[in-house]
C-alpha positions as CSV (number, residue, x, y, z in Angstrom):
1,X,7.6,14.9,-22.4
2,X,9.6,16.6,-19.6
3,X,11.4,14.1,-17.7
4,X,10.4,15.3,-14.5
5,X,6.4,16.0,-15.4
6,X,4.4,17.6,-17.6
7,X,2.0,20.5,-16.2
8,X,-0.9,20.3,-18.4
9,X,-3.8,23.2,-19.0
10,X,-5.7,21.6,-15.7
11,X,-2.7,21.8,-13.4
12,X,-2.0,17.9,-13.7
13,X,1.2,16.9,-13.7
14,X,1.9,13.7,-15.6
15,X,4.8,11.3,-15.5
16,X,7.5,10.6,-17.9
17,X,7.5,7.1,-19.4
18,X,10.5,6.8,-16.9
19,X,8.9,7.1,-13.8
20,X,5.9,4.9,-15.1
21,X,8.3,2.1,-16.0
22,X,10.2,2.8,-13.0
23,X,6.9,1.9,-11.6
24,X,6.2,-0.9,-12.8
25,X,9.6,-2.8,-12.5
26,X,9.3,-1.7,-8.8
27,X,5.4,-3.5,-8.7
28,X,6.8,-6.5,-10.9
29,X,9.6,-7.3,-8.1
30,X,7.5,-6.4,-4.8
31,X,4.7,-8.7,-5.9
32,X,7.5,-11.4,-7.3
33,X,9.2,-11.6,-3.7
34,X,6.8,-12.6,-2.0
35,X,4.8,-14.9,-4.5
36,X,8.6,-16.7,-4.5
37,X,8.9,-17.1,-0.7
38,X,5.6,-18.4,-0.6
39,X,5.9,-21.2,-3.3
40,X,9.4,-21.9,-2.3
41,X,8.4,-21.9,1.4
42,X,12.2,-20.8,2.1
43,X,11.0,-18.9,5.5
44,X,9.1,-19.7,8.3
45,X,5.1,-19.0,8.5
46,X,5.7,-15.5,10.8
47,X,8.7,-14.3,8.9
48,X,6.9,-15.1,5.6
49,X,3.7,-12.7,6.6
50,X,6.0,-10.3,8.0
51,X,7.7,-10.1,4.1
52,X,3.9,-10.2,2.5
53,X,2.8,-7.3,4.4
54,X,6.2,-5.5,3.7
55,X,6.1,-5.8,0.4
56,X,2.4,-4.7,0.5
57,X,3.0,-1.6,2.2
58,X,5.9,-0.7,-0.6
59,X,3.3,-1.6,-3.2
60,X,1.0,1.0,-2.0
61,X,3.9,3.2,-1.1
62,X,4.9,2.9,-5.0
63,X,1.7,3.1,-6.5
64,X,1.2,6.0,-4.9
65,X,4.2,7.7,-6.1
66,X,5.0,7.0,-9.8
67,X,1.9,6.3,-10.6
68,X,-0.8,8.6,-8.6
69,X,2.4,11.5,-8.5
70,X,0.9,11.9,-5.1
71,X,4.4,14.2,-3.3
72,X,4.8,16.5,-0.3
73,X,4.2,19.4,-2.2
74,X,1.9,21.7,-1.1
75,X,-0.5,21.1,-4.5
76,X,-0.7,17.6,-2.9
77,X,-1.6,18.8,0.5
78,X,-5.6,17.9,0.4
79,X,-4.7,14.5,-1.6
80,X,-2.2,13.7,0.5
81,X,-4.6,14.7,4.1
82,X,-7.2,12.5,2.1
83,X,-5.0,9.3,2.2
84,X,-4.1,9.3,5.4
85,X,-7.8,10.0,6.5
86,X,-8.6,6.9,4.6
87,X,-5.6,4.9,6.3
88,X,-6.7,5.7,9.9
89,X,-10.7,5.0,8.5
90,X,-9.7,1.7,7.3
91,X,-6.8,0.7,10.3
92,X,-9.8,1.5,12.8
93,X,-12.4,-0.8,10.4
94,X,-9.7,-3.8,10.7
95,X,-8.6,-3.3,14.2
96,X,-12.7,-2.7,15.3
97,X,-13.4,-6.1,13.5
98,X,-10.9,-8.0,14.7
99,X,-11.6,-6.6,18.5
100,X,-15.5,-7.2,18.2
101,X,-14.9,-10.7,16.4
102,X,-12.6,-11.4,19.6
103,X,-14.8,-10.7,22.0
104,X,-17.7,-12.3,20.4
105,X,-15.8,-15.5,20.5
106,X,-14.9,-15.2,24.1
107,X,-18.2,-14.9,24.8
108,X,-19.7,-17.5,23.1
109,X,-17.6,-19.8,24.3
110,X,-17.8,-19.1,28.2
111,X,-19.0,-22.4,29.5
112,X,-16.0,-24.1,28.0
């Protein structure tokens, strides 16, 4: 195997066992750090969700890569205008919960 990709008969490129055990080191220490900070409870409450969601968004971020090969190259254009239409679908799914469970608790609660 090419160590940068293979191209096979479908136009696929596939990784090299590098980049998928690249991968997978970089999955195994974004999912240890936090699960550390967490059972050691080493950092405060805010600081350790602000570490969980970093190291969730470099999971993604790294799943993506080595393991989807999703790149800024201009095969990758419709995958990549895909994702981020799913992003903004689910960021406005969370943030119109959230909003709507807000309100509906302010209201229920106006004679207190």
């Amino acid at each position: 195997m090419a160590d940068h990709g293979e191209t096979t008969h479908a136009g696929a490129a596939h990784g090299s066992v590098r980049e998928y055990v690249t991968g997978l080191l970089l999955s195994i220490v974004l999912t240890a750090i936090p699960f550390g900070v967490v059972m050691s409870g080493a950092l405060a409450e805010g600081l350790s969700i602000a570490l969980i969601l970093l190291c969730a968004v470099g999971q993604v971020l790294v799943q993506l890569v080595f393991f989807l090969h999703m790149n800024t190259s201009s095969e990758q254009l419709w995958n990549t205008t895909s994702a981020i239409f799913v992003v903004v679908l689910v960021a406005i799914l969370i943030v119109g919960s959230i909003w709507i469970m807000h309100h509906l608790n302010h209201n229920m609660l106006m004679g207190h």
